[in-house]
N, C-alpha and C positions, 0 to 999 in steps of 0.2 A: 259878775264873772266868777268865773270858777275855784281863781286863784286867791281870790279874798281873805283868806282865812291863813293862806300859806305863807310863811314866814320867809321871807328875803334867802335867809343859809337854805332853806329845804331847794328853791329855786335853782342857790348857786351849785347844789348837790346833784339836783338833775339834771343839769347842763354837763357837769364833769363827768357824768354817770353814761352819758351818750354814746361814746367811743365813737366819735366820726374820725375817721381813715383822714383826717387831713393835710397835708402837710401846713407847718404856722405859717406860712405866707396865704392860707387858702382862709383863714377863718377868721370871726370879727371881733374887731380889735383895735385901741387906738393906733396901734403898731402897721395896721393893714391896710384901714380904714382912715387915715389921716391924722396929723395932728394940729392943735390949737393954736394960729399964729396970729397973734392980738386979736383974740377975739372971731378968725377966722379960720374955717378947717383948712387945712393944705392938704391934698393928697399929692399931686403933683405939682412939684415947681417948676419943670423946664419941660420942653420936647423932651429932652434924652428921656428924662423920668418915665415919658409913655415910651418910650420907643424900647427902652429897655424891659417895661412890664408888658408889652406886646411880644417882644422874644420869649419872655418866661410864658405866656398865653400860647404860643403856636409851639413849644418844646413840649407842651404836657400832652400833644397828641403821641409824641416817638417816648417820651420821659413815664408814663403813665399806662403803660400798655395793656395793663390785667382788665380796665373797663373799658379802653377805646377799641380794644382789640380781641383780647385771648378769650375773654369772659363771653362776647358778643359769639365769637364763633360757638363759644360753647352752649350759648343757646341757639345759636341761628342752625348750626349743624349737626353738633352732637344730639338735640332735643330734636330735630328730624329726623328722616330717612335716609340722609347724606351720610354720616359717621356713628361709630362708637363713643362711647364717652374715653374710651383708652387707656383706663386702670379700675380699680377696685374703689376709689379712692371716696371715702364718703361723702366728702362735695359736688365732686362730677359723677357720681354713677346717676343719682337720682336726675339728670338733665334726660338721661338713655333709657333708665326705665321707668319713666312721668312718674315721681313719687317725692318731687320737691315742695320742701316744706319754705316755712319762713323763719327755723333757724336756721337755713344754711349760711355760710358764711362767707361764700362767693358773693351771693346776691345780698348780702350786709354790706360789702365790698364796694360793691358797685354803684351801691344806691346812697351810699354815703361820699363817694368819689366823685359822682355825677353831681351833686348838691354844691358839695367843697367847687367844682369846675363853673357850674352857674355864678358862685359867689366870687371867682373872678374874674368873669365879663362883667357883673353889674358893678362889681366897682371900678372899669374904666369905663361902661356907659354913663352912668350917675356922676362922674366926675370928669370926664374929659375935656368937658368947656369951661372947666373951673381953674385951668391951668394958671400959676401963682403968676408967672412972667408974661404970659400974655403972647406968647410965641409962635404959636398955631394959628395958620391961617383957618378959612370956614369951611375951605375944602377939607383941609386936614382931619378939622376936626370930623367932620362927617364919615369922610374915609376910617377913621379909626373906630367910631362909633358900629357903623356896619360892619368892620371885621369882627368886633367881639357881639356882635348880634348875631351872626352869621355861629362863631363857635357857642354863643349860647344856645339857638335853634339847633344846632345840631345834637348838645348834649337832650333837650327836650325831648328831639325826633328818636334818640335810641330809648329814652325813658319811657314815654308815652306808648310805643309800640310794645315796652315787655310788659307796663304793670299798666298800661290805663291810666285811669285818675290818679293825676301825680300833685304835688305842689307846684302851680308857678311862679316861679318868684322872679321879681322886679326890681327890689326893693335893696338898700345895704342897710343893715339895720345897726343902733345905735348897740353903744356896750351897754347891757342888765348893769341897772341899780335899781337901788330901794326905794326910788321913788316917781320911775320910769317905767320897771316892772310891767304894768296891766298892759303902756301904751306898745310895744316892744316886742313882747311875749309872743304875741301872731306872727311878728318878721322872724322868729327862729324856728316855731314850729305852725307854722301857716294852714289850712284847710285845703284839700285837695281841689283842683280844678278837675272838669271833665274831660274826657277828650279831645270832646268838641271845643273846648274852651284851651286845654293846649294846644292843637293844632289851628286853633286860630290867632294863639299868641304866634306861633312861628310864621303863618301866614302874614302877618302886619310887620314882625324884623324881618321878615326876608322883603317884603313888596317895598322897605326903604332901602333894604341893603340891594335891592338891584340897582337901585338911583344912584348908591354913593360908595359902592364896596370898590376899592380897585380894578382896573379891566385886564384882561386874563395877558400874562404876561409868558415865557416862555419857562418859569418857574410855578410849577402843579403841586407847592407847597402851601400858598399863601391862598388867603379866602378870600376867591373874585366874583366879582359877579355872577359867574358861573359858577360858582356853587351854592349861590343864592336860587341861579334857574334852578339847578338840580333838586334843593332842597325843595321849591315850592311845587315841581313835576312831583316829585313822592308823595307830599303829602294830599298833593288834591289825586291823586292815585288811592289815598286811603279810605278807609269806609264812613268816619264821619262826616268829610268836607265828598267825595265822591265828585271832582269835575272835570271829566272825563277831557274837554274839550281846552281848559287850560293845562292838564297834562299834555296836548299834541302842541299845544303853542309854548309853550317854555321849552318843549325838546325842540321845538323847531328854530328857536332863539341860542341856545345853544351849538348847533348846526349849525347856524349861522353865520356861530366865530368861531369857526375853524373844526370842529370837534368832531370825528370820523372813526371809523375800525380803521385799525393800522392792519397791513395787507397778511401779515404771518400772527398768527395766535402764540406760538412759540416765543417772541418778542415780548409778550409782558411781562412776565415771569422771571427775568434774567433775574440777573445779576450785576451791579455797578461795576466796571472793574476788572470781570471776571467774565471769559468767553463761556457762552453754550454750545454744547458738543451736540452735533445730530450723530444716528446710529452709525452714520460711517467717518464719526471723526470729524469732520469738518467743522470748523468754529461758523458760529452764527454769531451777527455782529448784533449786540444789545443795543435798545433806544432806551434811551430815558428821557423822562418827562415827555413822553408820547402825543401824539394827538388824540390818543384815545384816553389818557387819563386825564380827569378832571381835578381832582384834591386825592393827596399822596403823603405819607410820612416817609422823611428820606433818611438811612442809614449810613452814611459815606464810610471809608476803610475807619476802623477805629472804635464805630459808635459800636450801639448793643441793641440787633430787633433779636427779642429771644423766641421767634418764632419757630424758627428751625429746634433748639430745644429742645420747646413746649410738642411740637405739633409734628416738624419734619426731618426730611434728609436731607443732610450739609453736602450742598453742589460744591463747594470749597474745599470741603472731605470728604471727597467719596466712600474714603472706605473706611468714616470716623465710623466705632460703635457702641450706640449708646448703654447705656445698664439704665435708663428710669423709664417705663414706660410714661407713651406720650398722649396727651388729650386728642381728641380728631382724629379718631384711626378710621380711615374711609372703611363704607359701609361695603357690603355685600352686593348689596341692592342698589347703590349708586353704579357699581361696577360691572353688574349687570345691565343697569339702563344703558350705560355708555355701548356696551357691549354689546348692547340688540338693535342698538343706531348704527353701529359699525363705528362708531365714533374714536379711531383709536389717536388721532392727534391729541384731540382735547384728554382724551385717559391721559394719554402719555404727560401730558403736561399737569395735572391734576394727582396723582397717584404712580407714587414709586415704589419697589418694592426691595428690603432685602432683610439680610437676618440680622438679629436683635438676642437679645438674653432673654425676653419673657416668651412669653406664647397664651396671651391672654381670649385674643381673638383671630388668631391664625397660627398659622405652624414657625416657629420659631425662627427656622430654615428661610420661610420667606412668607414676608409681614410688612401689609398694607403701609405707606403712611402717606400723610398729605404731602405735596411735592409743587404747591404753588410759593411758597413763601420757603427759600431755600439756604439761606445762610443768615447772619446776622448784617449783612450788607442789602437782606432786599427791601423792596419799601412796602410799606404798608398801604396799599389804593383802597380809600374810602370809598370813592366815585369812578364811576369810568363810564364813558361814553356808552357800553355795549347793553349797559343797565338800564338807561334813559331813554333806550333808542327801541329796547323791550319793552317798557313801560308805556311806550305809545301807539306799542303794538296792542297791547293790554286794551287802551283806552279806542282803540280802532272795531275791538272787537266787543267790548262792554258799553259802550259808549251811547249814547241814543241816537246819534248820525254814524250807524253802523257800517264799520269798511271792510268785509273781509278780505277781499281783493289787498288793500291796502296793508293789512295785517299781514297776510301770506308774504308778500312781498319783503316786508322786512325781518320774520321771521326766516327767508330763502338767503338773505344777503348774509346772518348769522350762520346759516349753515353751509351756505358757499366757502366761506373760510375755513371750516374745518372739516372742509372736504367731502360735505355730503351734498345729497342730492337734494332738489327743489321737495317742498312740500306735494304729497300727490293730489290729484283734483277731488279727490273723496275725501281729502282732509281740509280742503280750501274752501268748498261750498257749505259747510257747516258749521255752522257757530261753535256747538258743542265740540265735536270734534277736532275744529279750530284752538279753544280753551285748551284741549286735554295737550295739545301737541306744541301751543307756547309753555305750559307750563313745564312741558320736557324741557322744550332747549332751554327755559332759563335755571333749570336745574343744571342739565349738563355744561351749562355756557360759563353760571355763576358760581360751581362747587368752588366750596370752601372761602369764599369771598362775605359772607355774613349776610346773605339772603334768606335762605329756604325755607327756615320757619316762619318769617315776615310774608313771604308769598302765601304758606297756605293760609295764613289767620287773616290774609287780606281776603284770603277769594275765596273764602269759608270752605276749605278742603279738611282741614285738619283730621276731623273726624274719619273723615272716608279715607283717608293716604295710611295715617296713623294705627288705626287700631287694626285695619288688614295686615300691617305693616311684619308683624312678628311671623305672619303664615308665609310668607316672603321673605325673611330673613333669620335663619335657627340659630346664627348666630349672636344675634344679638344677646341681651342680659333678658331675664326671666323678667316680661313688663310686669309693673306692683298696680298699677289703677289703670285704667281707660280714659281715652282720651272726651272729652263731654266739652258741651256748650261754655263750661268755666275754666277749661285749660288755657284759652286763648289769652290770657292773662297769668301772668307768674304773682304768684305771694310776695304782698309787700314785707321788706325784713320785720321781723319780731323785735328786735332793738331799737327799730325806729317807732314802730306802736307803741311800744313802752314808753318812751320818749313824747311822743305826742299824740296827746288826748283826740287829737282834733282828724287824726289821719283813721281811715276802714280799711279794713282786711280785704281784698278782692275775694267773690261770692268762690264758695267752696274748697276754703282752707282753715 
């Protein structure tokens, strides 16, 4: 082995030298990782112990926002044709104009955040039945095990989709010493898995966490079963597993329990608390926990989503104004798509406009901004039904027992609701044509929700959307490279290379 030669302090040097983002409840440690009770580890003594490390587990989706949330739009939107990066700022410009490197220090951020989040599901996996008192029945224990497999596949499913070959890690690893060192050394900085090899670890925690995760309750915070269907619908949606036919049966298991478009589009978007005004004043009454959401981070009066911030305009203040310019300043070209659908509900609900102090990407007077995530009171929907129910439109249309009929149909029920008209028959008898015109609505359906770059890298668009993109849009930033067969992949951070011998750079960086 490699490390042979290397003296114990140089080891304990490069472990300090890593600067992982973590908070010290996230990293290993006897403090985190248990301690020695005659002779055996404790991590937990009682229920409460889990029940209370499960609260800290389901807070770091609302508590953690920059990588479950803010960072993802910033690739999934800004790094598309959806949005602007929406400042100057040398972190996010390069999402807008392809010219991301592997110092940037968003995706340092994230990928050492996402790390620290796996290493707190595995330590109530690995230790859950180890409970000191004995207090957990088998159900319990089970039920706990598959929620944090559940938020472990989830933190994989956003890794795997930006960088590829990621580490999977299983394992808690013990504390480095001097004489553990070689045995060790892999559980901290581990060799990357495949793809294929991470989406079939989420395949095997989701196909137990459907057996034993909780069942879907009237609270779309906790991770049920249904978000175990969802998660395993995505991924056999994705290009390495490709299974077209278990995406229509997980959405259709879903469906099942309960899970629908809610009848007004206007409805998801509220606010807790706080009426929506239609243009003649009238309150519209908000639903939460919808039958269209599936898993949700919820901000009750008090908390902090700093979405609005980062990203939008305060429904709570209309007439707050802000001085920082914001990430996600919807695009041109999204606003035009909506536009040439006649789509003005979903606009409406997506994009609001009013004046601001900069004028970066509009007239200062009046300047785009995203208009789904409205105050620090709304919630953050990972999942929603309207996504699930695309995806098997997707799989109706891609799929080897080919349905267009089938496809049009649910693609017609999406645009029912926002007030447009059926699919025309010249779009319904043609595969191709079929393709080009789902991928509309789940642009127009999905803005700003953390889609769009994940669709084109699934449906190999990138290149064709991307690189016409800027004759379509003047206003964008001056793009620095073309998009090519290796953008599909974002650079792994340059601090974790340094750190670990054992991880590769993704090809063309």
């Amino acid at each position: 082995m490699k490390l042979h030669h290397i003296l114990p302090a140089a080891i304990a040097a490069a472990l300090s030298a890593c600067s992982l983002d973590y908070e010290p409840q996230d990293t290993y440690s006897d403090i985190t990782e248990g301690v020695q009770d005659a002779d055996v580890e404790v991590v937990f003594r009682t229920k409460a112990d889990v029940e209370s490390y499960m609260q800290g587990m389901y807070k770091k989706i609302t508590d953690q926002q920059e990588h479950w949330y803010l960072d993802l739009l910033l690739i999934a939107e800004s790094h598309s044709d959806n949005a602007y990066a929406g400042t100057t700022d040398a972190e996010t410009l390069p999402f807008e104009n392809n010219s991301i490197e592997g110092s940037n220090k968003d995706i340092e951020r994230d990928w050492n955040r996402y790390l620290g989040d796996v290493a707190v599901a595995n330590k109530l996996i690995a230790n859950i039945d180890k409970v000191a008192d004995g207090s957990l029945t088998q159900a319990e224990i089970e039920s706990y095990r598959a929620q944090a497999q559940i938020f472990r596949s989830m933190i994989w499913f956003d890794m795997v989709r930006i960088w590829g070959d990621i580490p999977v890690i299983k394992t808690v690893a013990e504390d480095i010493t001097a004489d553990n060192i070689e045995d060790v050394y892999n559980a901290y900085f581990p060799e990357q898995s495949t793809e294929l090899e991470a989406y079939q670890a989420i395949e095997e925690d989701m196909l137990n966490a459907v057996k034993y995760a909780p069942d879907q309750t009237a609270d779309k915070t906790r991770f049920s079963k249904n978000v175990a269907r969802t998660l395993l619908a995505k991924i056999y949606a994705e290009k390495p597993l490709r299974d077209y036919s278990k995406v229509v049966y997980y959405v259709d298991q879903i469906a099942a329990d309960g899970f629908d478009l809610v009848d007004d589009f206007s409805h998801l978007f509220g606010i807790q608390g706080i009426p929506h005004y239609d243009e003649n004043a009238k309150a519209i009454p908000i639903e939460t926990n919808t039958r269209e959401s599936i898993l949700e981070g919820q901000f009750p009066v008090g908390a902090g989503n700093w979405c609005t911030w980062m990203f939008g305009r305060d429904l709570s203040n209309w007439d707050n104004n802000f001085t920082w310019a914001k990430w996600i300043t919807p695009s041109r070209d999204l606003i035009a798509a909506y536009e040439k659908a006649g789509d003005t509900k979903r606009l409406n609900e997506s994009v609001a406009w009013y004046d601001c102090q900069w004028s970066i990407y509009y007239p200062s007077e009046r300047y785009a901004f995203m208009y789904k995530c409205r105050s620090a009171f709304s919630s953050i929907i990972k999942f929603r039904f309207a996504d699930v129910l695309l995806l098997k439109a997707e799989a109706l249309i891609m799929g080897e027992n080919v349905d267009l009929a089938g496809a049009a149909a649910i693609i017609d029920r999406i645009r029912e609701r926002a007030g447009l008209d059926k699919l025309p028959a010249s779009v319904r008898g043609s595969k191709e044509a079929l393709l080009e015109a789902y991928m509309n609505e789940r642009r127009l359906e999905l803005a700003f929700e953390g889609q769009r770059w994940f669709d084109l890298v699934r449906l190999n668009k990138v290149e064709e959307v991307m690189n016409s993109l800027w004759s379509r849009d003047s206003g964008r930033r001056p793009q620095k490279l073309p998009f090519t067969e290796f953008s599909y992949r974002l650079p792994l951070p340059q601090p974790a290379l340094d750190a670990n011998d054992n991880l590769v750079q993704n090809p063309g960086y």
